[in-house]
Structure formats: structure tokens, C-alpha cells
N, C-alpha and C positions, 0 to 999 in steps of 0.2 A: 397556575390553575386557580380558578374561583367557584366559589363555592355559594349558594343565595341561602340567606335563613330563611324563618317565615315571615318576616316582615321584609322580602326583597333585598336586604344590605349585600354585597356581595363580603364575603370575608376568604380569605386565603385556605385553601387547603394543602395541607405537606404531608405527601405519603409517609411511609413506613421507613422506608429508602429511598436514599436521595444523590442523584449525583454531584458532582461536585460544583458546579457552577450553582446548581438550588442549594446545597449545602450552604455553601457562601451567603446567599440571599436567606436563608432561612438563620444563622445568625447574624444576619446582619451588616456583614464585612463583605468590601470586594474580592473579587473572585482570587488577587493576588494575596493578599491580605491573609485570606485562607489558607492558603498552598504554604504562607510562611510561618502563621502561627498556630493551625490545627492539630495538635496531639492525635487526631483519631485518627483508628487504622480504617480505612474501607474493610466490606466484606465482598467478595467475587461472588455475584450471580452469575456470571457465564467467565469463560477462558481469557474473553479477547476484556483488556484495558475499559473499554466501553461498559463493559459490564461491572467496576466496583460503585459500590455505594455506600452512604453513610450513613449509618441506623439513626434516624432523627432520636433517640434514647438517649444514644453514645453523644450524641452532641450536646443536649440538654445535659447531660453531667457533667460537660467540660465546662460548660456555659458557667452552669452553679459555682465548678469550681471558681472562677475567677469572682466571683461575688464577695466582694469584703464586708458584706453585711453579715447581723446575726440573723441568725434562722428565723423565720416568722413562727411566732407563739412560743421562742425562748423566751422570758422575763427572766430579768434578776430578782431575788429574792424579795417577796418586799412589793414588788411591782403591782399597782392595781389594774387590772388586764379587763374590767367590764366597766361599759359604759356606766353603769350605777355604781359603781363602786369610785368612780372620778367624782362624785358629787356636781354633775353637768345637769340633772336630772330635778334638781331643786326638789320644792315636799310631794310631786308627781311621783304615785306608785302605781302599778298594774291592779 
């Protein structure tokens, strides 16, 4: 599914729930790939197989988990976190 902003770009739209093959494509990975390393449970909208899906939520937290970065806007102590405070800014103040 696509989606147009207001300048025409088309960008991707990912429901809410997704079945498993958008699943797949919505992290990234083939649809096998999925099947073997996805930790997420589906949830059942209806009785029959066709109907689980996979909360694009639950995906994105698994996603994080595998992220061996630190967190955006951890600093270590110490850390100068504003551009003015790197001294990039030379004798330019506001």
C-alpha cells in the first residue's frame, strides 16, 4: 500500500496489523527469514489461520530489541549533547 504526502512523494503505509508476509517486508526480512526468527505471537482477528496478525507495535519492540546501540539522548556523563556547547559555533551567538 502507498500512501502520497503533500508534495506527491509516494511513502509506504503499514497498518496497525499485519499479516505475515507485510510483516516480513515491514521489517525488512524475507518472508522465510521471518517465520524463523520472529519472536512475535500473532493476534487472531477471526477463527481461520488467515486471520492472525502482527501488531506493527510488537514488531517494532523486537526490532529495538536487537539494536546494539545505546539509546538516543543517553550521554555519558560529561557528554556535551548541544551543538553550542561543541564549540562548532565559533564567536556566533543568537
Amino acid at each position: 500500500m502507498k500512501e502520497t504526502d503533500t508534495e506527491g512523494r509516494h511513502r509506504p503505509y503499514w497498518p496497525a496489523a499485519l499479516n505475515k508476509k507485510m510483516a516480513a517486508a515491514y521489517c525488512g526480512i524475507s518472508y522465510e527469514l521471518f517465520r524463523q526468527l520472529c519472536p512475535v505471537k500473532p493476534i487472531s482477528v477471526t477463527d481461520s489461520a488467515w486471520g492472525q496478525r502482527y501488531l506493527r507495535q510488537r514488531l517494532d519492540e523486537w526490532l529495538l530489541s536487537q539494536d546494539p546501540n545505546e539509546a538516543i539522548g543517553a550521554h555519558p556523563p560529561g557528554c556535551k549533547r548541544r551543538i553550542g556547547e561543541l564549540g562548532l559555533l565559533g564567536a556566533w551567538s543568537p
